[in-house]
C-alpha positions as CSV (number, residue, x, y, z in Angstrom):
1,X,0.0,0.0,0.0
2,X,2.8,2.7,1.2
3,X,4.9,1.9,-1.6
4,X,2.3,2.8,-4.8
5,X,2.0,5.9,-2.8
6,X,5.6,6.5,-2.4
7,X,6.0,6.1,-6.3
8,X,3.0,8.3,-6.6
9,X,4.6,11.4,-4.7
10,X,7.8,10.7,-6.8
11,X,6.5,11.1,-10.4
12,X,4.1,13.8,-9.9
13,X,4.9,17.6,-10.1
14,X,6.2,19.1,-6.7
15,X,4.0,22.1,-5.8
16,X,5.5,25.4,-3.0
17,X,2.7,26.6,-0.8
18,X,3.1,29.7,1.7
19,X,0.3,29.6,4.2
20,X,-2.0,32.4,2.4
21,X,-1.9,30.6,-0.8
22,X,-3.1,27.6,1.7
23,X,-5.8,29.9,3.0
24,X,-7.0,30.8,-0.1
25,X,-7.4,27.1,-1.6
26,X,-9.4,26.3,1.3
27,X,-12.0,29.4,1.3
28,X,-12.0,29.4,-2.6
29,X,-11.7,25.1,-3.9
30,X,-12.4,22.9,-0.6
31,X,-15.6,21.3,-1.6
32,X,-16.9,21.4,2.3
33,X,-16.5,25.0,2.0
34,X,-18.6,24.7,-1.3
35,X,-21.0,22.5,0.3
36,X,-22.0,24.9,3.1
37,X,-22.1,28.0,0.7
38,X,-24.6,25.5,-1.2
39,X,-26.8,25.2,1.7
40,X,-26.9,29.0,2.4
41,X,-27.9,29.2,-1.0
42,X,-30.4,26.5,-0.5
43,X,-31.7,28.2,3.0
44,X,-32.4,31.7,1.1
45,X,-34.7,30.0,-1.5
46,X,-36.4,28.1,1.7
47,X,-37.0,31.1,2.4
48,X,-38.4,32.5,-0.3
49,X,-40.5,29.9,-0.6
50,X,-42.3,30.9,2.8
51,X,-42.2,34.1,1.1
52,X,-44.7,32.2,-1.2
53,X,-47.3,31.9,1.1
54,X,-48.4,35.4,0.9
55,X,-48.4,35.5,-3.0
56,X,-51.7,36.5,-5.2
57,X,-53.4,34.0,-6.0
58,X,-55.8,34.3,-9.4
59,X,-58.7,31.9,-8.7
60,X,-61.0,31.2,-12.3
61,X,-64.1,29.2,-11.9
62,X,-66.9,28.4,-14.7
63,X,-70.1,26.0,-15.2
64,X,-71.9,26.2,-18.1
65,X,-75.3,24.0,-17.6
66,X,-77.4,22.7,-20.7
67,X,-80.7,21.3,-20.4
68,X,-84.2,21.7,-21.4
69,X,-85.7,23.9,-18.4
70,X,-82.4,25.6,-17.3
71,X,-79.9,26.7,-19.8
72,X,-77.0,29.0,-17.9
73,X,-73.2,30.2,-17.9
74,X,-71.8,31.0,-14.6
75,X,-68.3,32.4,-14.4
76,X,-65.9,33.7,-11.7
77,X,-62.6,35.5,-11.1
78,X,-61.1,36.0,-8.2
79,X,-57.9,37.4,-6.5
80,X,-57.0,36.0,-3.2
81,X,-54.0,37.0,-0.7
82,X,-53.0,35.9,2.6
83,X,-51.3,38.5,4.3
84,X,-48.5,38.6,7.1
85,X,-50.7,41.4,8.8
86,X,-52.5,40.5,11.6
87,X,-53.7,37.0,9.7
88,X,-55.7,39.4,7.4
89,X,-57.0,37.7,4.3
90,X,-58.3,39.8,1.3
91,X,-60.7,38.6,-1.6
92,X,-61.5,40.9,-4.7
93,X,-63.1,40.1,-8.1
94,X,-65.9,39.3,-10.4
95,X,-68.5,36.9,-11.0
96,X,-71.1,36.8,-14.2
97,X,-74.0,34.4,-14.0
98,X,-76.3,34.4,-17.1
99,X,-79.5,32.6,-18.3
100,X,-81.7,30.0,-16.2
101,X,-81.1,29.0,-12.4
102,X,-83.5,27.7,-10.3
103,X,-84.6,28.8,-7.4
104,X,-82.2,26.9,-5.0
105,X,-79.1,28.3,-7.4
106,X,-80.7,31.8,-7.6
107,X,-77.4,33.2,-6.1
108,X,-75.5,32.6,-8.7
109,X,-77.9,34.9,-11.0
110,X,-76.1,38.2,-12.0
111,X,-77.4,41.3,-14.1
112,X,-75.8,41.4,-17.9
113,X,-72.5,43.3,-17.0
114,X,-72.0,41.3,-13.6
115,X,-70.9,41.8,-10.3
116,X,-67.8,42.9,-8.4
117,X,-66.7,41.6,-4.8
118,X,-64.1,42.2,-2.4
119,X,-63.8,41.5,1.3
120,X,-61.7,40.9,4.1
121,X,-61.6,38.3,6.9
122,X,-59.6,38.5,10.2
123,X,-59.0,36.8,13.3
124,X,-59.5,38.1,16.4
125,X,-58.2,35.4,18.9
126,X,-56.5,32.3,17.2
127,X,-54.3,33.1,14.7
128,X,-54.2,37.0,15.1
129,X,-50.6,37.7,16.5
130,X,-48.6,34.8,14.4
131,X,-50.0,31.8,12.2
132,X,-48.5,28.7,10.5
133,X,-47.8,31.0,7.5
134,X,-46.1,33.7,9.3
135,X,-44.0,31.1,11.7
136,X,-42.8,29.2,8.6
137,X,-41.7,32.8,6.8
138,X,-40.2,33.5,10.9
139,X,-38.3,30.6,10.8
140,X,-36.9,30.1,7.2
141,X,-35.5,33.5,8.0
142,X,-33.6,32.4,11.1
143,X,-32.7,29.4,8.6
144,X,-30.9,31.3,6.7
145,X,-29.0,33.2,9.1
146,X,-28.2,29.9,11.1
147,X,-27.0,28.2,7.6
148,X,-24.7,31.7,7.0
149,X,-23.1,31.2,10.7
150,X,-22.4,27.7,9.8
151,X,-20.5,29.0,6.5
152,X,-18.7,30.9,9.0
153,X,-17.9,28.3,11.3
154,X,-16.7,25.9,8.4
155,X,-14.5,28.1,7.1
156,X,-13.0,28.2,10.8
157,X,-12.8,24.7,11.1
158,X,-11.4,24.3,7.8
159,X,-9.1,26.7,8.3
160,X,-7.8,25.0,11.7
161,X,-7.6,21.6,10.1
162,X,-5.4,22.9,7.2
163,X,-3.3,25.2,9.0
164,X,-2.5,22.8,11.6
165,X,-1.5,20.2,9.2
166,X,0.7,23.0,7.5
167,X,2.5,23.4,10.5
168,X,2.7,19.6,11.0
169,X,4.5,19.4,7.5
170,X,6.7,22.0,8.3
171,X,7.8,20.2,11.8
172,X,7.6,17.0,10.1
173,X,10.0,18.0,7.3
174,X,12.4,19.7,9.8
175,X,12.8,16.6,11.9
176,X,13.6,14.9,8.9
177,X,16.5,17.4,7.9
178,X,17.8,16.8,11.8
179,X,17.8,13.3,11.4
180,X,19.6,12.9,8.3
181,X,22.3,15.4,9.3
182,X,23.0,12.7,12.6
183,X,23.0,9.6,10.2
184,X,25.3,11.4,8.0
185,X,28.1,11.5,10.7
186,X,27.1,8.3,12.0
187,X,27.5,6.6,8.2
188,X,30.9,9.0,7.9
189,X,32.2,8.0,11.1
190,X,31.8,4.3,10.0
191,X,34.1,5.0,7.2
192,X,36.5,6.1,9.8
193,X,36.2,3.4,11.8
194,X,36.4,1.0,9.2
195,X,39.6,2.1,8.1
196,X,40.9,2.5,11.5
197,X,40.2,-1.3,12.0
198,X,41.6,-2.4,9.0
199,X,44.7,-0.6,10.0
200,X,44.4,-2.2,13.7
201,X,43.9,0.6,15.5
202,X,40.3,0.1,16.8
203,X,38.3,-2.8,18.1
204,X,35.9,-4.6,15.9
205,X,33.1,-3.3,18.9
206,X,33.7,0.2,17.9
207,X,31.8,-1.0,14.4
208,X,29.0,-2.9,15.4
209,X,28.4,-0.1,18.4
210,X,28.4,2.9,15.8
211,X,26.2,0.0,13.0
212,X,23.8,0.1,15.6
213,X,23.4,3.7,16.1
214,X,23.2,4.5,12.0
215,X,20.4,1.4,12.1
216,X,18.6,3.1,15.1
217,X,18.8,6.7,13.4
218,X,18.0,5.1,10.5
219,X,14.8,3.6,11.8
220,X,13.9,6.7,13.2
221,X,14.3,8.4,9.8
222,X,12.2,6.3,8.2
223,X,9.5,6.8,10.8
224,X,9.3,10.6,10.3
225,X,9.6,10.4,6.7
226,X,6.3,7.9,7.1
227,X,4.4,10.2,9.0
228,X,5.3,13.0,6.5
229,X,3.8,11.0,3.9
230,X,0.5,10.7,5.8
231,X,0.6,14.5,6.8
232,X,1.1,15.6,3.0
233,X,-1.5,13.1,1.9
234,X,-3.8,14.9,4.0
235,X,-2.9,17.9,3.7
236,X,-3.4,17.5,-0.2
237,X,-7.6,17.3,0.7
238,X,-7.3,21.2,1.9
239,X,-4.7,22.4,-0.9
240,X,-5.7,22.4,-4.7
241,X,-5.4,23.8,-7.9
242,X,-7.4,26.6,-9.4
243,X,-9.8,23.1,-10.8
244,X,-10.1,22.5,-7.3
245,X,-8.1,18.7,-7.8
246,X,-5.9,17.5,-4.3
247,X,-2.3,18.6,-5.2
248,X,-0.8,14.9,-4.5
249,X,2.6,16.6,-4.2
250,X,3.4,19.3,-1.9
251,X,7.1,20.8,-1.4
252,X,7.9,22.5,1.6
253,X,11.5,22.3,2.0
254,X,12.0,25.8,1.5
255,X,9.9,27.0,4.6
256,X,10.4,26.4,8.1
257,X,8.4,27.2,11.2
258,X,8.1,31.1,11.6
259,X,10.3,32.1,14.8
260,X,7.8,35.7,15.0
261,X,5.8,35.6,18.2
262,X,2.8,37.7,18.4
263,X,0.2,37.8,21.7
264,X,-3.6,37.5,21.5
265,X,-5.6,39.9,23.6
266,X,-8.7,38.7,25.6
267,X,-11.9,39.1,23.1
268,X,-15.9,38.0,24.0
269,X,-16.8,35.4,22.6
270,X,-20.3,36.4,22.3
271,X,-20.3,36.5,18.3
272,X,-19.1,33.1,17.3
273,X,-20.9,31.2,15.0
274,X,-21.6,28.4,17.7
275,X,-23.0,30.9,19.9
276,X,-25.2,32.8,17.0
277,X,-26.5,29.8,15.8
278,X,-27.9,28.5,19.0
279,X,-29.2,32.1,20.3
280,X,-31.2,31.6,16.1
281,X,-32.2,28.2,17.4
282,X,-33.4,29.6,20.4
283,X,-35.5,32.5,18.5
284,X,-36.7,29.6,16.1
285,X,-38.3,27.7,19.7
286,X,-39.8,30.4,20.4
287,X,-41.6,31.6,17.3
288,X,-43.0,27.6,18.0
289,X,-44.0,28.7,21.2
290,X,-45.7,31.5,20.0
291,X,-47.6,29.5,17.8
292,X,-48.6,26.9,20.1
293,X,-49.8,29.4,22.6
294,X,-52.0,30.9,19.7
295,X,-53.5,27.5,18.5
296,X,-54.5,27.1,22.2
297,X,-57.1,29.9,21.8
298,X,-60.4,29.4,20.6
299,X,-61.0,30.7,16.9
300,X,-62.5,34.0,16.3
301,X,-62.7,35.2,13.0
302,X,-64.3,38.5,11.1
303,X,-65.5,38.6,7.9
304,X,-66.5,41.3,5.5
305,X,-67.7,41.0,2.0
306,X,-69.2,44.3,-0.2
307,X,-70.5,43.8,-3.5
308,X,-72.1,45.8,-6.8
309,X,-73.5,44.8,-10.1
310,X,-72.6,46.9,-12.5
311,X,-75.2,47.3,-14.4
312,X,-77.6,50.3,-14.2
313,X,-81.6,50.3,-13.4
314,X,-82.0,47.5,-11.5
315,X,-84.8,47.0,-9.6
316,X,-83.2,46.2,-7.0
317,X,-80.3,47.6,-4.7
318,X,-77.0,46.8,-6.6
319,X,-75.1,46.9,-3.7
320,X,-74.7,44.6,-1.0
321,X,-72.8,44.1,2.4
322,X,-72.0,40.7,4.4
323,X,-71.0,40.6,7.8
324,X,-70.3,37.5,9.4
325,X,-68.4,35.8,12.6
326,X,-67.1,32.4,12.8
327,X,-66.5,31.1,16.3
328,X,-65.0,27.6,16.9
329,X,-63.7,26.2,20.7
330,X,-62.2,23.0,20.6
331,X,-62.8,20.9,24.1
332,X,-59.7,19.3,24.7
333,X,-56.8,20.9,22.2
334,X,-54.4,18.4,23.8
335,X,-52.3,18.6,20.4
336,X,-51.6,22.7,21.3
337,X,-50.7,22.1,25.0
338,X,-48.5,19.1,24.1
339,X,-46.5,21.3,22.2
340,X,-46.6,24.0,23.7
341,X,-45.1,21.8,27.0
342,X,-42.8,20.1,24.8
343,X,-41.1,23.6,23.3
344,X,-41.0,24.9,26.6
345,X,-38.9,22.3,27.9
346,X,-36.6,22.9,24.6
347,X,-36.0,25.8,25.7
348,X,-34.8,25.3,28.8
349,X,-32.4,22.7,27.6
350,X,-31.2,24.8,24.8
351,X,-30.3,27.6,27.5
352,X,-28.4,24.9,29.5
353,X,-26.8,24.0,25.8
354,X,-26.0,27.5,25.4
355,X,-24.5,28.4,28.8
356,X,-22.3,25.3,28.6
357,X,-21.2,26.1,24.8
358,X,-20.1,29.4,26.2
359,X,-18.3,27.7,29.4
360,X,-16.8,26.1,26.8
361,X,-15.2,28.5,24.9
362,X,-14.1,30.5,27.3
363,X,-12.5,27.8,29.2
364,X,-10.8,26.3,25.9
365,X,-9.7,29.8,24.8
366,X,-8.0,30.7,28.3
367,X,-6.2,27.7,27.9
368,X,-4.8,28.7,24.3
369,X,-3.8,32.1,25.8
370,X,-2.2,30.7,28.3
371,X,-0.5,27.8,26.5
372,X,0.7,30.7,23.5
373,X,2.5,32.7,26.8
374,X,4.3,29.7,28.0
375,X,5.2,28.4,24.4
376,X,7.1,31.5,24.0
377,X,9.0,30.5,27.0
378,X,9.6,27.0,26.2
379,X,10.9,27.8,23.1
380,X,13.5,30.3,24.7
381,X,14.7,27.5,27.3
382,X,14.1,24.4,24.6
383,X,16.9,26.8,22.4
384,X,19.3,27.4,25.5
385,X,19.2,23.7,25.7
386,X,19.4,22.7,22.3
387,X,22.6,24.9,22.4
388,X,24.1,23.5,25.4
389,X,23.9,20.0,24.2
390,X,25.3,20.8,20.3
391,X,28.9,22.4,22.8
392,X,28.6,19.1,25.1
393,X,28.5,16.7,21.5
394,X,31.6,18.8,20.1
395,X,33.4,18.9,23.7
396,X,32.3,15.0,23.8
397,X,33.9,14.3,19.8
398,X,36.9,16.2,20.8
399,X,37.8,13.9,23.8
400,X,37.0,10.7,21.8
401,X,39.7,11.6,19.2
402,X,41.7,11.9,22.2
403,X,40.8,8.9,23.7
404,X,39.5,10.2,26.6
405,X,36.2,8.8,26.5
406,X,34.1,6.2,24.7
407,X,32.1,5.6,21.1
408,X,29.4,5.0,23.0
409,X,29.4,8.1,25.2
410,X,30.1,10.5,21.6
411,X,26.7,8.9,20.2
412,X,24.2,9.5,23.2
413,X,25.5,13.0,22.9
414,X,24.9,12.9,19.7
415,X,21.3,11.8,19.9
416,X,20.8,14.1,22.7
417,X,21.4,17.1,20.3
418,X,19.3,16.1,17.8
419,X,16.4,15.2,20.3
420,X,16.9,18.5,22.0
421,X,16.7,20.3,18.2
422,X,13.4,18.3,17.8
423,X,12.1,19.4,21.0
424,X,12.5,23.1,20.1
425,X,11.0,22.9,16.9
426,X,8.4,20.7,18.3
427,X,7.7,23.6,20.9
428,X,7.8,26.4,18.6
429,X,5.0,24.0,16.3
430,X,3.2,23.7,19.7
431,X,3.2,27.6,19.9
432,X,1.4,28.0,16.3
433,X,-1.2,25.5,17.2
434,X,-2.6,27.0,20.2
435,X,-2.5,30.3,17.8
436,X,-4.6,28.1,15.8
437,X,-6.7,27.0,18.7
438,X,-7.1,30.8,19.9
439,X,-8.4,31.7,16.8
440,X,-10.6,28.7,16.5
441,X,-12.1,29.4,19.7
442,X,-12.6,33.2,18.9
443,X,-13.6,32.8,15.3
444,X,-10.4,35.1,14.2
445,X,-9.6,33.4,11.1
C-alpha cells in the first residue's frame, strides 16, 4: 500500500505553498466550503418559498349547464391574498351568472354586465398575533442566518484543520532534515572506523556499536519520513489547484516554522458562529411557542364581504354588504398544549446548551492564551538547551579523538542534540497551534 503511494509522490509535479496561498485554496476550492455556501444558497430559497405563502393567488371558476328547463353560464374570477398582517385575508373580483337558475341556485344569477366583490376576513383570537404561515416565513429566515453562521464556522474549522497540518508538514519536514544530518556522521564516522580497524587501530566493537546507532537513526528516519507521507496526503484534501483537484505533491523544503511571536488579547466570545446559531435556534423555539400558545385559543374570526352589479336600473339595490363571525372552541386541544409543553422544555435545555457552549469557549480559549505565553518561553529554554547539548556533543567528539572517552558516550550525545533540536522545533510548532486554537475558539480566522 505505502509503496504505490511512495512512487505516486515521486512522479508527480512538486507544488511550494506559503500559508496564504493555503488559506486561499481552502475558502475558494475545498468542496466542504462549497457545500456549506450550497446550503446558504439553498436556505435563502427556503425562504423564499415561505415568502410564497403570501403570494396573489388568481382563482378562475366556470359551469356552463345545458338542459331543457335551465340553460346558464356562470363564471368567476377571483384574486386572493393571505397577508403577514394580523392573519388578514383579502378577496377581490368578479362573477357573471347568465341565463336560467332555479330557485335553489338563484345566487348565482347576476345582471348582464355582472358583479364585483371584495372583502376581508380576520382573526380576532386564534391566529391574530402569528400563524403557520407567518411562523414558517419566521423561521426560514432564522434558517438562513443559522445556515450563514455555519458557512462561517466551516471556514473556521477548515481553516484550523489545514493550518495545523501546515504546520505539522513544516515540523515534520524539519525533523527529517535533523535526522539525516545525525546519520550522515554516523554513516561517515563508519568509514572512519572501518579504516581504522583495517589498520588495527580500533576494536571490531567500535563497528558494530556505531552500525547500531546509523540502524537506530535510521529507523527513526524512516518513521518521520512515514508520518510525512500521511501529513502531505492529508494535507493535499485542503490544498488544490485553481480546478479544485488535491495537489498529490506538496514541497515545503524551502519554509520552516516562523520564529515571530505575536500575543492575542482577551476578546468576548459572544459573536461566534456556535454561539449565534444556537441564540437563532433559540428565537426559532420560540416563534413555536408562539404559535402553540395561539392555536391554544379558541378561533374568532371576522369577515366582511361588499358587493355591486354593475349594471344600471335595476330594480333592486345593486349593492350589498355581508357581515359574518365564525367562532370555533375545541374541548380538549391536547395537540396545542403538548406542544406547547414540549417547546417549553426545549427551551430550557437549549439555554443549559447554550451556557455550557459558552463555558466552553471561554474555558478552551483561556487555555490557548495561556499555552501561547508559555510556548514563547519554552521555546526560549528548549533553544538554550538545544545549544548547550550541540557544545557538550563537540566537547564529547573532541575527547574521543583523544581517547579520553568512549564511542558509545560520543553517540548518546549525539542523539541528545538532535532530540533537543526536535524538542525546540516541536515547541515552537506547539506555539502556532494554540494560535490556531485561539483563533478557532474566537472565530479570528
Amino acid at each position: 500500500m505505502m509503496l504505490p503511494l511512495l512512487c505516486l509522490l515521486s512522479t508527480i509535479q512538486v507544488f511550494a505553498l506559503t500559508e496564504n496561498e493555503i488559506r486561499e485554496s481552502v475558502l475558494n476550492h475545498l468542496p466542504l466550503i462549497e457545500e456549506a455556501i450550497f446550503k446558504f444558497e439553498a436556505a435563502k430559497n427556503e425562504e423564499l418559498s415561505a415568502e410564497g405563502a403570501f403570494d396573489h393567488k388568481l382563482i378562475v371558476k366556470s359551469r356552463n349547464r345545458i338542459e331543457d328547463k335551465y340553460d346558464n353560464q356562470y363564471l368567476e374570477t377571483t384574486i386572493e391574498r393571505s397577508t403577514p398582517w394580523k392573519g388578514l385575508g383579502m378577496v377581490m373580483g368578479h362573477r357573471q351568472g347568465l341565463g336560467h337558475f332555479p330557485a335553489y341556485d338563484g345566487k348565482y344569477w347576476t345582471s348582464g354586465a355582472g358583479e364585483i366583490f371584495a372583502g376581508l376576513s380576520m382573526p380576532l383570537l386564534r391566529n391574530f398575533s402569528i400563524d403557520e404561515n407567518r411562523a414558517d416565513l419566521g423561521t426560514r429566515k432564522i434558517d438562513t442566518l443559522i445556515a450563514k453562521e455555519q458557512l462561517h464556522l466551516k471556514k473556521n474549522i477548515y481553516l484550523h484543520k489545514a493550518l495545523s497540518l501546515f504546520y505539522k508538514f513544516l515540523l515534520e519536514s524539519k525533523k527529517i532534515k535533523i535526522r539525516k544530518e545525525i546519520l550522515e556522521l554516523a554513516e561517515n564516522r563508519q568509514l572512519m572506523l572501518e579504516k581504522k580497524f583495517n589498520a588495527g587501530d580500533v576494536e571490531k566493537i567500535k563497528l558494530f556499536d556505531n552500525q547500531r546507532s546509523i540502524d537506530k537513526r535510521k529507523d527513526e528516519l524512516l518513521k518521520t519520513e512515514l508520518e510525512l507521507i500521511k501529513i502531505k496526503a492529508e494535507l493535499s484534501l485542503y490544498v488544490r489547484d485553481a480546478q479544485g483537484n488535491p495537489l498529490v505533491d506538496i514541497n515545503l523544503q524551502d519554509f520552516e516554522i516562523p520564529t515571530k511571536f505575536s500575543s492575542l488579547e482577551k476578546k468576548n466570545l459572544d459573536q461566534t458562529p456556535q454561539l449565534k446559531i444556537l441564540n437563532y435556534e433559540f428565537e426559532k423555539l420560540q416563534i413555536y411557542e408562539k404559535l402553540n400558545d395561539q392555536a391554544k385559543l379558541p378561533g374568532l374570526n371576522l369577515e366582511l364581504l361588499g358587493s355591486r352589479e354593475l349594471s344600471r336600473n335595476l330594480p333592486y339595490d345593486p349593492q350589498s354588504l355581508q357581515v359574518g363571525i365564525k367562532f370555533d372552541l375545541p374541548f380538549e386541544n391536547r395537540k396545542a398544549k403538548g406542544k406547547s409543553l414540549a417547546t417549553q422544555y426545549k427551551l430550557k435545555a437549549l439555554e443549559r446548551q447554550r451556557l455550557y457552549t459558552y463555558q466552553e469557549l471561554n474555558r478552551y480559549y483561556d487555555m490557548s492564551l495561556v499555552a501561547i505565553d508559555i510556548g514563547m518561553r519554552r521555546w526560549e529554554t528548549t533553544t538554550r538547551e538545544y545549544e548547550n547539548t550541540v557544545i557538550m556533543a563537540e566537547a564529547e567528539k573532541k575527547r574521543w579523538i583523544q581517547g579520553a572517552t568512549d564511542l558509545f558516550i560520543v553517540n548518546l550525545r549525539e542523539q541528545d542534540s538532535a532530540e533537543s533540536d526536535v524538542k525546540r522545533w516541536t515547541t515552537l510548532y506547539e506555539y502556532h497551534q494554540s494560535t490556531l486554537d485561539a483563533k478557532l475558539y474566537s472565530a479570528s480566522f
